[in-house]
C-alpha positions as CSV (number, residue, x, y, z in Angstrom):
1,X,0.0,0.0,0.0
2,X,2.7,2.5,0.2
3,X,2.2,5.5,-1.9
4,X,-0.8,4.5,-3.2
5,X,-4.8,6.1,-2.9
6,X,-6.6,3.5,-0.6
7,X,-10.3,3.6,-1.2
8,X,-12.4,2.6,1.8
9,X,-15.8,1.6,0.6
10,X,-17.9,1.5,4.3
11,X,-17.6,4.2,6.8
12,X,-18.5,2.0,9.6
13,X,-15.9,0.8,12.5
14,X,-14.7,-1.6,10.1
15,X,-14.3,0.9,7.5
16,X,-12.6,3.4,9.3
17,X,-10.4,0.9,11.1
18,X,-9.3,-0.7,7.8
19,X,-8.7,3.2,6.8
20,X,-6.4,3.6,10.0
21,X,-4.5,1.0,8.7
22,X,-3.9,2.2,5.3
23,X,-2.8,5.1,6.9
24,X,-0.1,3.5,9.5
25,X,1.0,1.1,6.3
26,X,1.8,4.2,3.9
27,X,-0.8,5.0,1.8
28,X,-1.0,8.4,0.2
29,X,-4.1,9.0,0.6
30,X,-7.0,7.2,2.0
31,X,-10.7,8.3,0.8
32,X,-13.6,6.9,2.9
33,X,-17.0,6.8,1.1
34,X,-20.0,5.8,2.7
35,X,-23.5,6.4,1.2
36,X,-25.2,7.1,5.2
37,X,-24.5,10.9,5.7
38,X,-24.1,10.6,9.6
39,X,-21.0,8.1,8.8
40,X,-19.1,10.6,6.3
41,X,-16.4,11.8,8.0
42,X,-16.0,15.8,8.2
43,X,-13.4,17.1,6.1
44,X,-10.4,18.4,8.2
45,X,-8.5,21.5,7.3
């Protein structure tokens, strides 16, 4: 996964766990869609 755009399909604890890990492995960027708007996470400046 290093350098490369992770997309997270699920933004439920799974989702975002699986996103945290992305993260800690090296990914780029990690992108989190979920289609339940209370799940999106807010954007962060």
């Amino acid at each position: 996964m290093r350098g490369r755009l992770v997309l997270v399909t699920g933004g439920g604890a799974i989702g975002l766990l699986v996103g945290l890990l992305a993260r800690h492995s090296g990914a780029a960027e990690v992108v989190v869609a979920d289609p339940t708007p209370q799940r999106r996470p807010r954007p962060r400046a």
